[in-house]
C-alpha positions as semicolon CSV with decimal commas, in nm:
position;residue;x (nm);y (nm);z (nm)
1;X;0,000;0,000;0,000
2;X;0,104;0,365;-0,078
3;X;0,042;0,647;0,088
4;X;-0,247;0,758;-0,209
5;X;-0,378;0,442;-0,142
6;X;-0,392;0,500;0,260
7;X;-0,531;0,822;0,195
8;X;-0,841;0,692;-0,050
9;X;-0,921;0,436;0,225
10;X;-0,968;0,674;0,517
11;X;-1,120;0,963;0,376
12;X;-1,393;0,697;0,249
13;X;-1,470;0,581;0,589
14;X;-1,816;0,712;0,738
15;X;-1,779;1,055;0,920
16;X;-1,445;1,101;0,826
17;X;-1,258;1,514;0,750
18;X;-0,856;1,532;0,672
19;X;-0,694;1,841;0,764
20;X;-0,305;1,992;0,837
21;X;-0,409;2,089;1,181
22;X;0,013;2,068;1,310
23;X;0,177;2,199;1,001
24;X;0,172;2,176;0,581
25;X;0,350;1,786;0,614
26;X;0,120;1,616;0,897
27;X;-0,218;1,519;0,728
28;X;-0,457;1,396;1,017
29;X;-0,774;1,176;0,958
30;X;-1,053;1,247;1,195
31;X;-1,399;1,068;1,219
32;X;-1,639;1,316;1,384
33;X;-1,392;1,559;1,502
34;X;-1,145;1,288;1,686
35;X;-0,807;1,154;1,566
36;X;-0,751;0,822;1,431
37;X;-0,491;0,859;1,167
38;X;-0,245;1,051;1,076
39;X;0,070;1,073;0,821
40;X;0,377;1,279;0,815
41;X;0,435;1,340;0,417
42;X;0,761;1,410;0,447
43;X;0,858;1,106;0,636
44;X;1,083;0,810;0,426
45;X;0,952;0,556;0,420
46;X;0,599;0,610;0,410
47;X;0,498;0,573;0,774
48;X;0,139;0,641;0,913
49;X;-0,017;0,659;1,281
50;X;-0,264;0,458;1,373
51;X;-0,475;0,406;1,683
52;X;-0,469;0,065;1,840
53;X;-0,572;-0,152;2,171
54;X;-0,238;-0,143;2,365
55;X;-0,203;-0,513;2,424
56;X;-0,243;-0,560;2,065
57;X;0,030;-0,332;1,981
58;X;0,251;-0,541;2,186
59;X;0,193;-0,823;1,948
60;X;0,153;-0,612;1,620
61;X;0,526;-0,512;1,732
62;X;0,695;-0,831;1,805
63;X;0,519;-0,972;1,501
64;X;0,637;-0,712;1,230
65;X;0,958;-0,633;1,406
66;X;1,083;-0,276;1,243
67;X;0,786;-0,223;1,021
68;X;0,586;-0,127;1,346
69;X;0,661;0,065;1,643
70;X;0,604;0,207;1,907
71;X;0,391;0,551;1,777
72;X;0,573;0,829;1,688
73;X;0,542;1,149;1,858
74;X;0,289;0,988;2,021
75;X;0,144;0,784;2,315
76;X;0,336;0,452;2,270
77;X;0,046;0,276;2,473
78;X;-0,232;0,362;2,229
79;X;-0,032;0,431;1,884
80;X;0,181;0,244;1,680
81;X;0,366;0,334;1,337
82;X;0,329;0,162;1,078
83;X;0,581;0,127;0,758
84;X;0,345;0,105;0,535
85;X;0,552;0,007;0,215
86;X;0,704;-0,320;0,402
87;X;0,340;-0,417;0,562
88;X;0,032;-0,661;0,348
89;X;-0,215;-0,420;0,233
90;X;-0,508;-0,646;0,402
91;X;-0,317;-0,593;0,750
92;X;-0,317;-0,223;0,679
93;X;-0,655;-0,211;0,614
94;X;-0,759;-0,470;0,903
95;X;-0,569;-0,116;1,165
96;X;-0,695;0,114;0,973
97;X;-1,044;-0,026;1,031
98;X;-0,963;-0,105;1,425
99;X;-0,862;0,238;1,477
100;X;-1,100;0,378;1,322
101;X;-1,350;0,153;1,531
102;X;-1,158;0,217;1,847
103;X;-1,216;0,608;1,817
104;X;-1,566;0,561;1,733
105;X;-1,644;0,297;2,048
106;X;-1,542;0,643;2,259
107;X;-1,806;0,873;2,125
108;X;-2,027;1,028;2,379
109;X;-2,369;0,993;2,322
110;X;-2,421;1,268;2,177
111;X;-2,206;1,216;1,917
112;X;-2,280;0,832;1,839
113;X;-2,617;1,016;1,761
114;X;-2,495;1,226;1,560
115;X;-2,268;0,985;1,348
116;X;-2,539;0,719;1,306
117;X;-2,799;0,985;1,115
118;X;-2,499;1,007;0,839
119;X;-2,619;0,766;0,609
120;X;-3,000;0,858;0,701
């Protein structure tokens, strides 16, 4: 997967806005105003941020030693980074989709309201 390609699958997830909230290289995926991805362009190899259940990240590390760690610039409990170039596409896809689900498990109610009347 490239970094085009990580980009069409977010921004076609339910709810979801991309923006350059830190600066003109950092391109953040939000669903309903909260984080759940986010790339620095710049950055060689492609490498992206995503959200994920800290004792999977444990796993997701020893498993793909190097091609993810610990998140940078980030909480290392709830992030990882991902090299997205040296990862499977489907596993991409399979934390994209967790972290995407893990941000919108947190909603408050008022906002899980508001995100289900979307497609309505």
């Amino acid at each position: 997967m490239n970094i085009e390609e990580f980009r069409g699958y977010c921004i076609a997830k339910r709810g979801v806005t991309e923006s350059f909230p830190f600066d003109e290289q950092t391109l953040v995926f939000k669903v309903m105003g909260k984080m759940f991805a986010l790339s620095g362009l710049e950055r060689v190899p492609s490498q992206v941020n995503l959200k994920c259940d800290p004792e999977r990240s444990v796993s997701l590390r020893e498993a793909h030693d190097g091609a993810i760690i610990p998140g940078y610039h980030m909480s290392k409990l709830h992030w990882n980074t991902l090299m997205i170039e040296e990862l499977p596409s489907k596993l991409i896809v399979e934390l994209i989709d967790h972290s995407y689900d893990l941000v919108v498990s947190k909603f408050t109610k008022k906002l899980r309201e508001a995100f289900d009347v979307l497609d309505e």
